[in-house]
N, C-alpha and C positions, 0 to 999 in steps of 0.2 A: 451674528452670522454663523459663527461656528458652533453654537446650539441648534440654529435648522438646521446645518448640512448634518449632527449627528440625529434629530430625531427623522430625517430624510433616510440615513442609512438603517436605521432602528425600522422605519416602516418598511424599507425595502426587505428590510430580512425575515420579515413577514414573511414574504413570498416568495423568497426564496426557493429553489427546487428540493423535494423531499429527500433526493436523492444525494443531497452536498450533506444535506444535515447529517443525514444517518452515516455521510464516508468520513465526517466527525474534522473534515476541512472546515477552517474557523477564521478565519479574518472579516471581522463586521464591513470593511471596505469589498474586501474582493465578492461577499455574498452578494451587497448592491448591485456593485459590474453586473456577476452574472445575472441578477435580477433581473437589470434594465437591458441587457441584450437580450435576454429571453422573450420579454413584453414590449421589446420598443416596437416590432414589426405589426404591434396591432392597438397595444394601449398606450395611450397618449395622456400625460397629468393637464386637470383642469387650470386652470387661471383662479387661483381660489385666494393668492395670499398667506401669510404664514399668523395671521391672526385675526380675531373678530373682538368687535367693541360690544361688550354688556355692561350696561346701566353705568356706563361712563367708563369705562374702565377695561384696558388690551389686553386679553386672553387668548393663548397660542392656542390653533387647531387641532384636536388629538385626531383627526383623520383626515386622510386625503383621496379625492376623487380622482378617478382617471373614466375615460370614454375612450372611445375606439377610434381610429384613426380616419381619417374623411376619405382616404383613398380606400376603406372595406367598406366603412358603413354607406357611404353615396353609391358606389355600385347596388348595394347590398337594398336598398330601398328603392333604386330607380328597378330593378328585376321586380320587386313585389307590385312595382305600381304597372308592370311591362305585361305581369301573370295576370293583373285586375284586366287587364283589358284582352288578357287573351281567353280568359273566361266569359268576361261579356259575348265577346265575340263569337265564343261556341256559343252559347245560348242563342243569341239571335240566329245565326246557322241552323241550331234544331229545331228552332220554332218554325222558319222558314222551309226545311224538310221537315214534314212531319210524314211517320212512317204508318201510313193509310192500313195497312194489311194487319199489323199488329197494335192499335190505337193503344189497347189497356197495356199495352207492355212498355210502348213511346211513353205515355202518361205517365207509369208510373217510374219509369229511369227520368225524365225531368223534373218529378220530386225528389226523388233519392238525386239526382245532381244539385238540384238548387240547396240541397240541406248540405254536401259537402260544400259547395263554394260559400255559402254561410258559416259555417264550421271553421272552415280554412280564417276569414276574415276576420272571424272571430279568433281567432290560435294568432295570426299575423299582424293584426294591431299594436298588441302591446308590447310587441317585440323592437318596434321602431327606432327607441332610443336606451341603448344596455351601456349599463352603467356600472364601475367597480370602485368598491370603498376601504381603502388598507388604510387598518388603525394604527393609528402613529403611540409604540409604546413607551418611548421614550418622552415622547411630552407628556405624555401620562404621566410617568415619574418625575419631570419639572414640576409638574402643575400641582401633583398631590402628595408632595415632602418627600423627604428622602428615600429612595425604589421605591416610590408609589406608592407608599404604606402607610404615612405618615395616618392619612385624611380621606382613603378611600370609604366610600361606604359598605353598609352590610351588605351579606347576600343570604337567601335562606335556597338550599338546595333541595327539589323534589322527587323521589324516586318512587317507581311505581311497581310493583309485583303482586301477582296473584295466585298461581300453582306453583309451586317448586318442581312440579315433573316436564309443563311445558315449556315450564320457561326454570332453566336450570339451575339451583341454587349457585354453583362456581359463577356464572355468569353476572349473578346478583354481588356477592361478596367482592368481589374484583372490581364493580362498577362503585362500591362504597370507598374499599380502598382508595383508589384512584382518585376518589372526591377528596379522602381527607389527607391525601398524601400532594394535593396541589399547589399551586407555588399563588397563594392568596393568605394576607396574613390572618393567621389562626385563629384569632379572639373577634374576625372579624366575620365568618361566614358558621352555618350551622347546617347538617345535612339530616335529611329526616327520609325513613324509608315506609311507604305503607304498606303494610302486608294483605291487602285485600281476601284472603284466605282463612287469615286467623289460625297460623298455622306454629306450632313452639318451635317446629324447627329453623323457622326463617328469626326467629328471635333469640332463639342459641347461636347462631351463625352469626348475627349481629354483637354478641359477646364474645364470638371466637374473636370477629374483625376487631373488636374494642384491643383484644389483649396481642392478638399479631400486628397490630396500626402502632403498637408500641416500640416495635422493633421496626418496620418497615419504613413509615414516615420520617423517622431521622437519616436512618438508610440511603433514603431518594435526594433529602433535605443537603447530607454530607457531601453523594456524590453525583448530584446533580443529574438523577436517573431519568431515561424518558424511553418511553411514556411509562407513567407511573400504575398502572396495572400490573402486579404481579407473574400472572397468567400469563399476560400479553410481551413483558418484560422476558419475561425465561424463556419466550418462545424463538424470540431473535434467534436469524443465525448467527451476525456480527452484532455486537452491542457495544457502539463505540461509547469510548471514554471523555465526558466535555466535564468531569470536577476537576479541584486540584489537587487531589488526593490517592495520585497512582499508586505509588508504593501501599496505599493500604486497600485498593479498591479489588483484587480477586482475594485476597484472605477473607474481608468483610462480603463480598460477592459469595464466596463457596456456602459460608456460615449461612447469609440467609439465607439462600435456595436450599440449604437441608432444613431451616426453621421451616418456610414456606410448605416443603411438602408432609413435613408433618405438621401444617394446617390443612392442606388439603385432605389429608387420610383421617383427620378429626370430622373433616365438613363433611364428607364423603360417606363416617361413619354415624352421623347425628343421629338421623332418621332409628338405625337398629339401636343405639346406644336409650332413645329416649322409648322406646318401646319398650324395652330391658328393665331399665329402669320404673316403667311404669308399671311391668308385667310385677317387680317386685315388690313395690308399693303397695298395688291391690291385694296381692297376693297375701303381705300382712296386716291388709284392712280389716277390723273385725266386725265392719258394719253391718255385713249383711242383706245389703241391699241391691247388693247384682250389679250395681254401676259400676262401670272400670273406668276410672277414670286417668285422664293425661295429667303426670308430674311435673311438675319444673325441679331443675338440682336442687332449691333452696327447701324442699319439700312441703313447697304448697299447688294447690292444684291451678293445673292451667283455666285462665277464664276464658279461652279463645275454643278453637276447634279441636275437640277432641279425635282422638285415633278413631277408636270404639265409637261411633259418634253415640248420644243419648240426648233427652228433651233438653232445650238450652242451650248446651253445645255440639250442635249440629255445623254440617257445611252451611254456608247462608244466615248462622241463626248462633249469634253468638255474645256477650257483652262487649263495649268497646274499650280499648288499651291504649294506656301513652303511658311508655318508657322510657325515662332520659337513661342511654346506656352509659354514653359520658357528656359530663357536663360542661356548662359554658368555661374556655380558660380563662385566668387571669390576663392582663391588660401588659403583665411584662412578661420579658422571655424568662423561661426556665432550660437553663444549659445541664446538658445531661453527664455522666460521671465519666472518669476515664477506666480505660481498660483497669482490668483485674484477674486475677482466677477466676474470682466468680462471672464475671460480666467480660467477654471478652471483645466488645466492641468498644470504643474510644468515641464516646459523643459528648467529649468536654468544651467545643465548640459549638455546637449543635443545638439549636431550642428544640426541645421536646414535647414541648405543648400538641395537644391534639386537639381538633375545632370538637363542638357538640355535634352529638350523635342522638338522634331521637328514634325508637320505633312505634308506631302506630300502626294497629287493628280496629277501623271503625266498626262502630255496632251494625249488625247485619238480623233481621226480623223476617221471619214470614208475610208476605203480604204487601211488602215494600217492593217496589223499583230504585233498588239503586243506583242505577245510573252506571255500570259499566266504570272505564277508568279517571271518565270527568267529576264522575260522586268521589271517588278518592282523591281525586286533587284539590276538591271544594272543600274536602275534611283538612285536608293537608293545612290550605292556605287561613282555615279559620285556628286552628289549633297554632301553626307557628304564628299566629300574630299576636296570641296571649306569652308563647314563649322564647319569641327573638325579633319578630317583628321587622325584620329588615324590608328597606325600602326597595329589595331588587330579588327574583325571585328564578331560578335555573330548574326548569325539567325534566330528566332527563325516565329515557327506559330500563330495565334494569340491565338489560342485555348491550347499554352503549354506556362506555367508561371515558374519562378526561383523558386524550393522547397528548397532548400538548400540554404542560400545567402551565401554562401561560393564559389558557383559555378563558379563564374568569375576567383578567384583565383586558379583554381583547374586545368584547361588549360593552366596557365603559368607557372606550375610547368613543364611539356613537353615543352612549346615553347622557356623558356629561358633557359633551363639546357644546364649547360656544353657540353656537348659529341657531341648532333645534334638537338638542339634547332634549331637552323640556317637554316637548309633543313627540319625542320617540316612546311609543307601546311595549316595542319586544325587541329582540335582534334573533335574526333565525342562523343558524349555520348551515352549511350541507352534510349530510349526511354522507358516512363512511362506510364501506364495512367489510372486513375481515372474513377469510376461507369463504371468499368466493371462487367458483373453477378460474380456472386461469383464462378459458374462452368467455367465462361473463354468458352462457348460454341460456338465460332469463332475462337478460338486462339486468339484474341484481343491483349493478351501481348506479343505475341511473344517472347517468351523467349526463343527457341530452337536458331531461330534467333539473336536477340541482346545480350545474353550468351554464345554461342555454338559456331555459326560461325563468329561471330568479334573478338572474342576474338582470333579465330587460324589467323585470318588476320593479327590481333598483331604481331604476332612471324613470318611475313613479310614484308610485303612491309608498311601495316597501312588495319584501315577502310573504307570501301568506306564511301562516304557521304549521311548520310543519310536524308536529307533534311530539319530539324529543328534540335537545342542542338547543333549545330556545332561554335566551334571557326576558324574563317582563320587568316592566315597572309595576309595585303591585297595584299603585290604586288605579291604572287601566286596569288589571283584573277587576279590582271591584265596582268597575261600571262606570268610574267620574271618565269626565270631558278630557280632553286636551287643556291646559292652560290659555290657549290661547282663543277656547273657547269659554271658559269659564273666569268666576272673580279670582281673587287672588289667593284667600282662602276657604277650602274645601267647606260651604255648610249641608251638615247631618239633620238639623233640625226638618223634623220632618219627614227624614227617609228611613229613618230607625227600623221600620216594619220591613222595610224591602231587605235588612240582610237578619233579618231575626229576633230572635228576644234576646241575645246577651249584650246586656250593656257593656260590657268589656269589652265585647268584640268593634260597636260603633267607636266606645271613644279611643281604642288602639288606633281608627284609620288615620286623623290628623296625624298625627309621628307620622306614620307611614309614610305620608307624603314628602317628609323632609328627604332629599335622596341625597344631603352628606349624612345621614342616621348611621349611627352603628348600631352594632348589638350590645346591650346591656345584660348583665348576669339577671336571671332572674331565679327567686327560689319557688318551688311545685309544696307550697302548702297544701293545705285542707283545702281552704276556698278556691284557691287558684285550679285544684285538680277535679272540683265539682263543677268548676265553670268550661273546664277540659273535656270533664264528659258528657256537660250536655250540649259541646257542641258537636259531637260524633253522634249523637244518635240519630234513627234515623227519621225520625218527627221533627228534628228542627229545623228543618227548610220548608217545612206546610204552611204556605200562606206568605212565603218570602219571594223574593227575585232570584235565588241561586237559582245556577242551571238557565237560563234566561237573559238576564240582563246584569246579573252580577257572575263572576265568577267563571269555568267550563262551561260551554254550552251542553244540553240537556237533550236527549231523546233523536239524537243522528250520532249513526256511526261513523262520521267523520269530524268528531267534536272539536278537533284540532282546528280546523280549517275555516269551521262556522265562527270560532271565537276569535281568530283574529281576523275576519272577516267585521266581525261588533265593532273592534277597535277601528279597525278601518274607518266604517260608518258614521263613527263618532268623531273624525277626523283627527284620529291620531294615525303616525305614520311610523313604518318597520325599515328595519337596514337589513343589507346580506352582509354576513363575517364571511368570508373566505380563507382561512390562513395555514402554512404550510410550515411542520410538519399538522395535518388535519389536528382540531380540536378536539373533536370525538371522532371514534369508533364503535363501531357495533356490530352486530350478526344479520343476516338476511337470510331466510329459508331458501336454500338452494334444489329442495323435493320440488317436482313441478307442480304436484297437487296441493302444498303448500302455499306456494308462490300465487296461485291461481286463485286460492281460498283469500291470500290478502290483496288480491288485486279486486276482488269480488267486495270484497270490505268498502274496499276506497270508491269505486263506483257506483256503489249502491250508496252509498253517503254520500257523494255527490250529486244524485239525482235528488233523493232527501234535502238537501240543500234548496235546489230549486223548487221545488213545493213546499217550500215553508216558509218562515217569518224573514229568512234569513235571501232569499231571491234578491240577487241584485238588481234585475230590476225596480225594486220598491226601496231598494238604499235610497238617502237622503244628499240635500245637495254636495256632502261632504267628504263626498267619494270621487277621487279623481275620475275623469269620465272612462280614459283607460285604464284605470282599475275596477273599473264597473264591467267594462266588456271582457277582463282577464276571471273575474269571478263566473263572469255568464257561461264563459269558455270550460270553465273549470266545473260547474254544473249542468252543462249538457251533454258535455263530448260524448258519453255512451250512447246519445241516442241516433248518431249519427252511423253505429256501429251494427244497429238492424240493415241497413241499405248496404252493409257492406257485405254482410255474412248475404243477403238476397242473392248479390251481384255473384258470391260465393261459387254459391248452387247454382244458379242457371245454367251453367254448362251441362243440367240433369234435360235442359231441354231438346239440347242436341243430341242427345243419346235417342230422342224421340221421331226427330224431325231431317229433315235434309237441309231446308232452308227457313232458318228463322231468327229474323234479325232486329237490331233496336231501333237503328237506324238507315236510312239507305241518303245515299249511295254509302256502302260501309267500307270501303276503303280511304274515303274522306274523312268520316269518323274517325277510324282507328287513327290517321294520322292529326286529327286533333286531340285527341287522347293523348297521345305520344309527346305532341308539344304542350300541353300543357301540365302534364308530369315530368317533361324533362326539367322543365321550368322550374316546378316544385323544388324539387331536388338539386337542382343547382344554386337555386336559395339556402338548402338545404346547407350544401358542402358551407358557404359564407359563413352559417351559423356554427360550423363546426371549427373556423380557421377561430373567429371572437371569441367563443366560448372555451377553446384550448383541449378539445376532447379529441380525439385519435376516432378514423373511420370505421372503425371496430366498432365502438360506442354507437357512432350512429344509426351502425347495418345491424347491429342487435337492438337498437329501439326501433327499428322499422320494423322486424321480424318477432317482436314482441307484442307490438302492437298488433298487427294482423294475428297472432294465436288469442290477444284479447280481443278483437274484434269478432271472431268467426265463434267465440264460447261465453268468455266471461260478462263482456260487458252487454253485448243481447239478453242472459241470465237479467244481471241487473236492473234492466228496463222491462225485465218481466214482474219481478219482484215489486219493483215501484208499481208498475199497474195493476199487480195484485191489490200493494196497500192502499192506495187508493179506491179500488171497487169496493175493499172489504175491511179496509180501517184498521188492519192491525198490521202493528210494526213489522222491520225485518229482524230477525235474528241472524247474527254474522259470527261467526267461531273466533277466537280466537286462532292466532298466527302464532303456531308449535313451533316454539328454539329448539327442539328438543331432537337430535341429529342420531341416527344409525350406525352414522360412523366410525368405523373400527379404528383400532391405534397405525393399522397397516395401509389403511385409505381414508382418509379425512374427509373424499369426496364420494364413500361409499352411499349418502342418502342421497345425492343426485340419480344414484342408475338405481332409484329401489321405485317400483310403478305403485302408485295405490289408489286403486283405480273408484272413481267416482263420476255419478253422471254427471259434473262439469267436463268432463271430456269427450263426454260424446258429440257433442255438435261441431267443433273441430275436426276429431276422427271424419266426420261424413265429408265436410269439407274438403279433407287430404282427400279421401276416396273419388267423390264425385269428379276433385281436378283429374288423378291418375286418371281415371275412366274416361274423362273427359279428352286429353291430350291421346291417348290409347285409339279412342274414337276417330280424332279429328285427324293420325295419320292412317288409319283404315279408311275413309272416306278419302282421303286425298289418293290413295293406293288404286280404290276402286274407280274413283273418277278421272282420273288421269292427273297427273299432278301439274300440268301446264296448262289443263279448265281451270276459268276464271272462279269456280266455285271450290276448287282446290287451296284457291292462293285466298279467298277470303279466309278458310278452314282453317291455314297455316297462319295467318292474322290473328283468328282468334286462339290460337295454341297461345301464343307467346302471352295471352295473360293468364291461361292455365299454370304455364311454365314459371312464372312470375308469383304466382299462391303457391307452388310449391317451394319455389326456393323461400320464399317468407317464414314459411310452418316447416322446414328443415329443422329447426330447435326441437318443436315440436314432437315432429315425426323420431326422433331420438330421443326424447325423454320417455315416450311412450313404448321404445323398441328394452328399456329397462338395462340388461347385462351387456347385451348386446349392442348396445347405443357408444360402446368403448369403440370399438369400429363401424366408423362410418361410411367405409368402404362397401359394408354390407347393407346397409339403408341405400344406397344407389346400386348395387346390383337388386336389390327387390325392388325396387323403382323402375327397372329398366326391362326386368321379367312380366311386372305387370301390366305394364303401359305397351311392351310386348304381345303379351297376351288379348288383352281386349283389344288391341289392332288386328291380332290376326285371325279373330272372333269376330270381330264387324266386318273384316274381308269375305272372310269364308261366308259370312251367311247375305253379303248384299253380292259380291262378284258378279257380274254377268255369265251365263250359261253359256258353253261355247256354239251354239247356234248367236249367239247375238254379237260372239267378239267382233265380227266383220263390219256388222253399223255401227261396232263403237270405233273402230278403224276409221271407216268411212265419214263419221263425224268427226273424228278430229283432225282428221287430213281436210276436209272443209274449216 
C-alpha cells in the first residue's frame, strides 16, 4: 500500500504546476495536493487497479488514466448532439426557402454550407471521448532496479539539421547538450546528429560540444540543473536550486557560465576560423591546381561540402560521413577528480561518463531525390542499427532541446506497461516553445491543438506524430505488425529485398525487437565502416520499401504525419506524454511570413495525404473507425477554406448592388446563423475548461485560422490541383529559425514585414470587409436607418465586423513598426471605413428636390 500511495505522489508530480517547480517549493506530498486541486474540477482517475497480470505473473501499472468528469463531458456531448440537429434544421429551412432571384448564388452557399457542417462532423467526432495518461515514474523505478537504471532499455537519439544559417548552429549545440546532459543512464542511450549539409562547421561544433559536455554534464549531473540546455539555463531570471550542494553551487555556477561563453565565442567563431585556416592551407599547397579546398584541424581535407565549392564537393553532391565523436562508455560509473589548482571543480562524487556522440553526412549526388528530412532519418535509423541498435528510437529538431531530463524516462512508462506496452508504435509529446510575444499573436503555441485535440486522440486509436518529441519502438519504424497481430518471432526470410542489400542491416532487426536490449560497445572496423557507407548512399534504397512501407514516409511534405499514420493502419497504437515542467522546447518563427510559409507546409501535405496511398479512406480494418475520420479531418480541412475566403469577398457585391441576398427572408437567416455559431462556440469554451488552455489561446486560434483561411490554405488547395493537372510535386521552403532580432528587442522580427504574394489574398480580404462595413453604413445613412433594408444592411455589418476583428493579427503584422501600437490600426480603421461611408453617401444621397418623397415615404 505504501508503494502505491508513493508512486501515486510520483505520478502526480508529473503534473504538477510549472510554476511550484521553478519557485523550487519541494515537498513530493504537498506537489500531489496541489496536483489534485488543480485537476480534480475536471479530471477524474480511471478505475484501472494498481496492477496487470502477464503471462502469469502481477506487474504494477507505470501509468495512470484520468477522463474528464461526467458533469463537463455529458453537457459537453449533449451540445454537439443539440448543434447536429440545429444544423439539420437550417438545412431543411434553406431548402424549403429557396432564394428564386439569386438561384446560382443559393446553390452555391448550400455547398459551401454542406462542406462546413461536413467539416465540422468531421473536426467533432473524435473529440467525444478526451483522455489523459500520467506516467507513473516511480514504478518505473520499482519495476526496473534501483532508479530505474538497473534494467531500462536502449535509446538511440535522432537529430536533424541542414543549414547552419536558417537553422542556427547555437540552437543545434544546445539541443545536443541537453540530450547528453539527461538524467538516462549513460551507457544506455547514444545521440546521433545528421548534418544534411555536409557542412565542417556543424562537425567542429560537435567537437567543441564533445570537450564542453565534459564540464557541463557533471555540472547538471552534481547540481541537479534544469532544464539542461546551457542557453536556455543562463537565460532564467531565477534559477532555483533543487541539488544538495548549496555552498558549492554559485562558485561552480559563476566558473561555468564564463567556460560556456567562451564556447559560444568559439561556436560563434568556427565559420571565420575554418576559412582562415583553409585560406592557409591552400595557400601553401604546391599543387597547382586551383582547387581550394576545406581543411579539417587534423590537416586533412574535408570530404563533405566545401566553402569554395568544386566537382565533388558541391552543396547536394558530396561523399558520405559517420563520426563517432565519442564513443560508447563503459558499463560502470567513472567518478571524476576532486578540486585542485588545476581543476577547480570537485566531481569526486560525480560519474563523468558521457553517452556516444555520433555525426553523420549522408552521401548527396546529382540526379537523386533525396527525400528532404525523411531520407536523413532513414540514413539515421539504418546506420545506428550497425552501431547501437537500441530498441527505442527519440527524434527530435535541432532547434528543440530536453527541458525536463526526466523526459526519456517518461515514454517508457507507456512503452513497457503491462496491458499494451507491446503494440504501442511511438509516444508523441506536445510541443513547447520559447520567445514567443507574450500576446501569442500567430498562435505560435498552439495550444487548442497540442491540448484540445490530442488529448481526444488519446481516448483512441493515439496521437498522430507530430514530427519532433517523438519516442518510437523501432521495428514499427521498420514496417513489422503489432504483436498482437503477428507470430511471436519477427521472420525476415523473404523480406530481405524490401529493406536493401546489407545483410547486416536485416539481421540487426531480431535484437531490435528485444525492447529490454541495451546498447552494446561496438568497435567501427574496416568492415563495419564499409557496411556504414553503403548504407548512406544514395542508390541504396533503389528497389527497396524505404520511404514507403519501411521507415519515414517518402514524397509528402508532411512526412511526419503519413508515417504514424502506417503505424496506425497496421494497428499499432500511440499515447499523448504530457508532463510538467514541459519535456521539450523549441523555437517557432514569430515573422508572419515565416509562420505562414510553415503553415503552407502543413497544408499542403495534408492535402498530399489525401491523394495518396496514405487516404484514410482506403486504411484497412485496423484503424479505429474514429481515427479514420480524425485522419480524413486532418486531410481535407483546407478545402473547406476556399468557401470561406468566397463568403470573404462577397461583401465586393454590395459595393455593386443595393439588394442582394443569399437567402430570404434574411432576417431569419441571419438569426440562424447566429445560433448555430453561438452553439459552436459555446462547445467551444467546454473544450477550453478540459483541455486547461486560457481564452487567450482559443481567441488566437480562432483569429489564426481565418488569416489561414482567407490566404494560406486556398494557396494550398491550389497547389494540390496544380499537381494533380500536371504531375509535379510541390516544393515547400524550409521554416527559417534564423531571427533579426537585436540584443535590445528579441521580438524585433515580429514587426519586420517581408512581404510576399502569400499575403496578398488576405490583404484584399481586410480591404473588401473595411469597404464593405464603410458601405453598409452609407447606405443605411442614405436610406434612413429605420428602413427595413437599413436593418438588414446593419445584419450584414456585424459579419464584416466579425473578419475584421479575426485578421486583427493580421492587420498588425502587416502594419510592420508600427504594429507596436495598435491604437493606430483602429484609428486607420475608423478613417477608412469613415471614408468610404461618406463616399457612398455623397455619391447615392438623394437631391434635394426628392428629400420631401423621401419624407413623405417614411412618414407612411
Amino acid at each position: 500500500m505504501a508503494a502505491a500511495v508513493t508512486r501515486r505522489v510520483n505520478a502526480l508530480r508529473v503534473e504538477a504546476p510549472a510554476a511550484d517547480v521553478e519557485s523550487g517549493r519541494g515537498a513530493p506530498e504537498e506537489a500531489a495536493k496541489r496536483a489534485v486541486d488543480a485537476k480534480d474540477d475536471v479530471w477524474v482517475a480511471a478505475d484501472e487497479g494498481d496492477t496487470a497480470s502477464t503471462g502469469g505473473a502481477s506487474r504494477p501499472l507505470l501509468f495512470r488514466t484520468m477522463k474528464v468528469k461526467g458533469s463537463i463531458l455529458h453537457p459537453y456531448r449533449f451540445l454537439i448532439f443539440m448543434r447536429l440537429i440545429a444544423v439539420v434544421a437550417f438545412f431543411a429551412w434553406r431548402v424549403k426557402h429557396r432564394n428564386h432571384d439569386g438561384m446560382w448564388l443559393w446553390a452555391t452557399s448550400m455547398v459551401a454550407d454542406t462542406w462546413f457542417g461536413f467539416s465540422w462532423i468531421l473536426n467533432q467526432l473524435p473529440k467525444l471521448n478526451p483522455i489523459k495518461r500520467v506516467p507513473d515514474l516511480a514504478a518505473l523505478a520499482d519495476q526496473y532496479g534501483s532508479s530505474g537504471e538497473a534494467n531500462l532499455p536502449g535509446i538511440d537519439i535522432f537529430v536533424t539539421t541542414v543549414d547552419p544559417v536558417d537553422e542556427p548552429i547555437l540552437y543545434t549545440v544546445n539541443t545536443i547538450l541537453s540530450i547528453l546532459a539527461t538524467d538516462y543512464p549513460v551507457d544506455k542511450y547514444a545521440c546521433y546528429l545528421s548534418d544534411d549539409g555536409g557542412t565542417l562547421v556543424h562537425y567542429e561544433a560537435m567537437v567543441e560540444v564533445a570537450s564542453f559536455a565534459a564540464l557541463w554534464v557533471p555540472f547538471c549531473r552534481k547540481h541537479c540543473v534544469e532544464p539542461r540546455s546551457p542557453e536556455n539555463y543562463f537565460a532564467m531570471k531565477t534559477q532555483p536550486y533543487a541539488g544538495s550542494m548549496a555552498g558549492e553551487f554559485m562558485r561552480d555556477h559563476r566558473r561555468v557560465r564564463r567556460e560556456y561563453d567562451d564556447f559560444k565565442d568559439r561556436i560563434d567563431s568556427l565559420s571565420s576560423t575554418i576559412r582562415q585556416r583553409s585560406d592557409a592551407y591552400n595557400s601553401s599547397s604546391n599543387k597547382g591546381d586551383g582547387v581550394r579546398a576545406t581543411w579539417m584541424a587534423d590537416g586533412t581535407q574535408w570530404p563533405g561540402t566545401w566553402i569554395e565549392q568544386s566537382e565533388n564537393h558541391r552543396r547536394g553532391q558530396h561523399a558520405g560521413i559517420v563520426q563517432v565523436i565519442l564513443n560508447h562508455p563503459s558499463c560502470k560509473p567513472q567518478l571524476g577528480s576532486p578540486a585542485s589548482t588545476e581543476n577547480p571543480f570537485d566531481f569526486s562524487n560525480i560519474d563523468t561518463r558521457l553517452p556516444m556522440l555520433v555525426y553523420i553526412a549522408r552521401e548527396k549526388r546529382p540526379g537523386y531525390n533525396h527525400q528532404k528530412k525523411a531520407g536523413a532519418m532513414n540514413v539515421m535509423l539504418r546506420v545506428s542499427a550497425l552501431l547501437s541498435n537500441a530498441p527505442f528510437v527519440v527524434n527530435f529538431d535541432c532547434d528543440h532541446y530536453i527541458n525536463n531530463s526526466q523526459a526519456l524516462r517518461a515514454p517508457m512508462c507507456f512503452m513497457l506497461d503491462p496491458r499494451d506496452g507491446q503494440n504501442t508504435a511511438f509516444v508523441q509529446f506536445p510541443q513547447r516553445f520559447d520567445d514567443v510575444d507574450p500576446t501569442d499573436r500567430y498562435a505560435n503555441h498552439n495550444r487548442v491543438f497540442f491540448d484540445g485535440t490530442m488529448l481526444s486522440l488519446n481516448g483512441l486509436q493515439g496521437p498522430s506524430y507530430l514530427g519532433t518529441g517523438t519516442m518510437f519502438r523501432r521495428v514499427a519504424l521498420y514496417g513489422m505488425e503489432p504483436p498482437r497481430y503477428r507470430a511471436e518471432n519477427i521472420k525476415l526470410v523473404g523480406k530481405a529485398d524490401e529493406f536493401g542489400t546489407s545483410t547486416s542491416l536485416v539481421n540487426s532487426m531480431p535484437d531490435a525487437a528485444i525492447q529490454e536490449r541495451s546498447i552494446t560497445p561496438v568497435l567501427v572496423d574496416e568492415g563495419l565502416g564499409n557496411d556504414l557507407a553503403a548504407l548512406m548512399t544514395c542508390a541504396y534504397e533503389d528497389g527497396s520499401s524505404w520511404g514507403r512501407d519501411v521507415g519515414w514516409v517518402y514524397n509528402i511534405a508532411t512526412e511526419d504525419v503519413v508515417t504514424g499514420f502506417r503505424m496506425h493502419r497496421q494497428g499499432w497504437r500511440s499515447m499523448y506524454c504530457s508532463m510538467e515542467p514541459a519535456a521539450f522546447r523549441g523555437t517557432a518563427p514569430i515573422n508572419l511570413t515565416e509562420r505562414l510559409y510553415q503553415v503552407l507546409r502543413w497544408s499542403g501535405g495534408s492535402l498530399e495525404m489525401f491523394f495518396s496511398h496514405s487516404n484514410a479512406l482506403l486504411a484497412g480494418r485496423r484503424l479505429h473507425p474514429l481515427q479514420r475520420v480524425a485522419y480524413l479531418n486532418m486531410s481535407t480541412y483546407p478545402i473547406v477554406t476556399v468557401f470561406i475566403l468566397a463568403y470573404n469577398l462577397f461583401p465586393v457585391l454590395w459595393l455593386f448592388s443595393e439588394q442582394f441576398y443569399i437567402q430570404r427572408p434574411f432576417g431569419t437567416y441571419i438569426m440562424y446563423l447566429v445560433a448555430v455559431i453561438a452553439m459552436m462556440h459555446v462547445i467551444g469554451m467546454f473544450e477550453v475548461k478540459w483541455a486547461g488552455i486560457t481564452l487567450l489561446d482559443w481567441c488566437r486560434n480562432e483569429q489564426f485560422y481565418m488569416i489561414g483561411a482567407t490566404g494560406v490554405y486556398p494557396t494550398a488547395v491550389l497547389y494540390m490541383a496544380l499537381k494533380l493537372v500536371t504531375g509535379k510535386g510541390i516544393y515547400f521552403r524550409l521554416t527559417s529559425k534564423q531571427t533579426e532580432a537585436c540584443s535590445n528587442d528579441k521580438f524585433a522580427d515580429l514587426y519586420t514585414v517581408r512581404w510576399v504574394p502569400l499575403l496578398i489574398p488576405t490583404v484584399a480580404v481586410l480591404v473588401v470587409n473595411v469597404a464593405a462595413v464603410g458601405a453598409a453604413i452609407g447606405k443605411a445613412a442614405t436610406w434612413g436607418l429605420f428602413t427595413e433594408q437599413a436593418h438588414h444592411v446593419v445584419l450584414g455589418m456585424v459579419f464584416n465586423v466579425w473578419i475584421l476583428v479575426l485578421l486583427y493579427p493580421f492587420a498588425l503584422g502587416i502594419m510592420g513598426q508600427w504594429g507596436k501600437r495598435p491604437v493606430i490600426l483602429f484609428v486607420m480603421l475608423v478613417m477608412a471605413i469613415g471614408a468610404v461611408g461618406i463616399v457612398y453617401f455623397t455619391l447615392h444621397a438623394p437631391y434635394p428636390a426628392e428629400w420631401s418623397e423621401v419624407a413623405a415615404s417614411l412618414g407612411r
